[in-house]
MILOTI-912720 format. One record per residue (C-alpha): x negated, y, z negated. Coordinates in steps of 0.001 Angstrom, whole numbers, plus 500000, padded with zeros to 6 digits. Each point is the difference from the previous one (the first is absolute). Layout:
MILOTI-912720
XYZ ...
This chain:
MILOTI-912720
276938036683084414 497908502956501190 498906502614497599 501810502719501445 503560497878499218 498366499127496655 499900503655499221 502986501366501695 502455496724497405 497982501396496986 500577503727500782 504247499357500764 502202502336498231 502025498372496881 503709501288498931 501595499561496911 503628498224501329 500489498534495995 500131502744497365 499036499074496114 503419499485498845 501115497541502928 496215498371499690 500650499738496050 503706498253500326 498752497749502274 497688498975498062 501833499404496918 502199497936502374 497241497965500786 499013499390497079 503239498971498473 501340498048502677 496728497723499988 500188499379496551 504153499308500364 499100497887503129 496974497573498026 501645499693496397 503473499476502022 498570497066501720 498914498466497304 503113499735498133 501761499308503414 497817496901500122 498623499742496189 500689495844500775 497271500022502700 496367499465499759 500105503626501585 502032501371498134 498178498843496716 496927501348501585 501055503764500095 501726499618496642 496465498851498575 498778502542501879 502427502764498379 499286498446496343 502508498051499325 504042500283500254 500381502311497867 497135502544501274 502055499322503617 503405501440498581 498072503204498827 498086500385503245 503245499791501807 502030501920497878 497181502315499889 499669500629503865 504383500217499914 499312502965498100 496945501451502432 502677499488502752 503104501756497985 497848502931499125 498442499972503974 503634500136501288 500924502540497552 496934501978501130 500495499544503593 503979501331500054 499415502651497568 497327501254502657 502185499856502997 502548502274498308 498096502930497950 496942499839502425 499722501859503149 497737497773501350 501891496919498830 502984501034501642 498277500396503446 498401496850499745 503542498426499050 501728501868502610 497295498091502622 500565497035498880 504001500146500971 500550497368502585 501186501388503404 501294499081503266 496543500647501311 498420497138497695 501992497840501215 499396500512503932 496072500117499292 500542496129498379 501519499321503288 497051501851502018 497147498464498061 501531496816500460 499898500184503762 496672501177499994 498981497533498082 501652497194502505 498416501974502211 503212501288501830 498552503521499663 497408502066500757 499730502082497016 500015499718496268 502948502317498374 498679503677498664 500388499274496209 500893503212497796 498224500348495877 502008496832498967 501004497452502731 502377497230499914 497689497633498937 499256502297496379 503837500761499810 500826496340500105 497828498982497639 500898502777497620 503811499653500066 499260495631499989 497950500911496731 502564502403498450 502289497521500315 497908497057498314 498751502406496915 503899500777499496 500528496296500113 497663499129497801 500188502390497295 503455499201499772 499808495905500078 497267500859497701 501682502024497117 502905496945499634 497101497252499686 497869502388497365 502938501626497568 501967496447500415 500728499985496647 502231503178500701 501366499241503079 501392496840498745 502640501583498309 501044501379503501 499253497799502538 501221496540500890 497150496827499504 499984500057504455 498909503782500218 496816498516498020 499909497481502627 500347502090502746 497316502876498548 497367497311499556 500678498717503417 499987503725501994 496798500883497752 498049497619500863 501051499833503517 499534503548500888 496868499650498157 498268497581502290 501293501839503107 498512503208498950 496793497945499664 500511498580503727 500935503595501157 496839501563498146 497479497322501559 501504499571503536 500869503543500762 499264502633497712 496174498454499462 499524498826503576 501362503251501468 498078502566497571 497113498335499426 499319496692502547 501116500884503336 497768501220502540 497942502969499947 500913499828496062 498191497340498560 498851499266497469 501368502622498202 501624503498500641 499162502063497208 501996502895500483 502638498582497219 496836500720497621 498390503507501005 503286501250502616 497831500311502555 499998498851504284 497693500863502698 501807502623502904 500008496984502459 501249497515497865 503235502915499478 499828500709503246 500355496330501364 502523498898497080 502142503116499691 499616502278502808 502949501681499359 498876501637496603 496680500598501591 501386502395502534 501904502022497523 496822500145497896 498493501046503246 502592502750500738 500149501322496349 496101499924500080 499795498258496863 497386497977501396 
């Protein structure tokens, strides 16, 4: 690459998209949902030579249920964290307010997906939070609500038995650990691949750690936000 181009990539402008709190909750989702994911799968399979792997790994059985229980809580208090600041934060409640699915989302799905079958000429112009983010927000909401809930009858069992019929058990263990291994299919073949491994990404995005993209990569990927940046002169 000539020097020039060298010089001009190292010089490009970077702009916070991610503020601290949003950077901070994601992380403590991270972080929680690995843990639930890895000490899940090893009581999901605990009769496997994999499964007895991770739980060796973990320190034992026991050390397992606290891990998990441990990252439940992370999760609870992450969720807790994350609603409380879309209703009593400004900021929160923009961001929230974005991430409403419209009418629009759904006829950019359509338009990326005939540009990408090449039966059109242009990509969609994608606003602060496209389709793709919006999806995968709401799909997520969905599984943490899911899961917390399964999650509370298998842990207080003791209580709920006094309320709940032996097939609700059945039926929790079944939905938990169900919804459990799709989130982990969703996470690697969507979430990961799209953030992280797709083109002009890989190997790694770091904006979910520092916040920050370069102006091209927000002009290419949301254009839409970049020209009302542009207009405000916020950039």
């Amino acid at each position: 690459m000539p020097s020039e181009q060298v010089e001009e990539l190292s010089a490009e402008r970077t702009i916070e998209r991610i503020n601290l709190p949003l950077r901070v909750q994601h992380f403590a989702l991270l972080v929680s949902v690995t843990l639930l994911i890895v000490t899940g799968l090893a009581l999901l399979y605990w009769d496997s030579a994999f499964g007895r792997l991770l739980i060796a790994l973990e320190g034992g059985f026991e050390a397992r249920g606290t891990l998990h229980r441990i990252a439940a809580g992370l999760l609870i208090a992450t969720t807790l964290y994350h609603l409380l600041y879309i209703l009593f934060s400004r900021q929160g409640h923009e961001e929230f307010m974005q991430m409403l699915l419209r009418v629009q989302d759904f006829r950019d799905y359509g338009a990326a997906l005939l540009y990408d079958l090449g039966l059109r000429a242009e990509k969609p112009q994608l606003d602060r939070y496209s389709y793709r983010e919006k999806f995968q927000y709401w799909a997520f909401a969905l599984f943490i609500v899911v899961m917390i809930g399964s999650g509370f009858v298998l842990w207080f069992h003791n209580w709920f038995f006094g309320l709940l019929p032996k097939w609700a058990f059945d039926v929790a263990l079944a939905v938990h650990g169900g919804t459990g291994t799709l989130i982990l299919i969703v996470l690697t073949l969507w979430h990961l691949y799209i953030v992280h491994l797709s083109p002009g990404r890989f190997p790694i995005d770091w904006s979910f750690w520092d916040g920050k993209i370069s102006e091209s990569q927000l002009q290419e990927e949301h254009p839409l936000e970049y020209k009302r940046l542009k207009e405000k002169g916020l950039l």
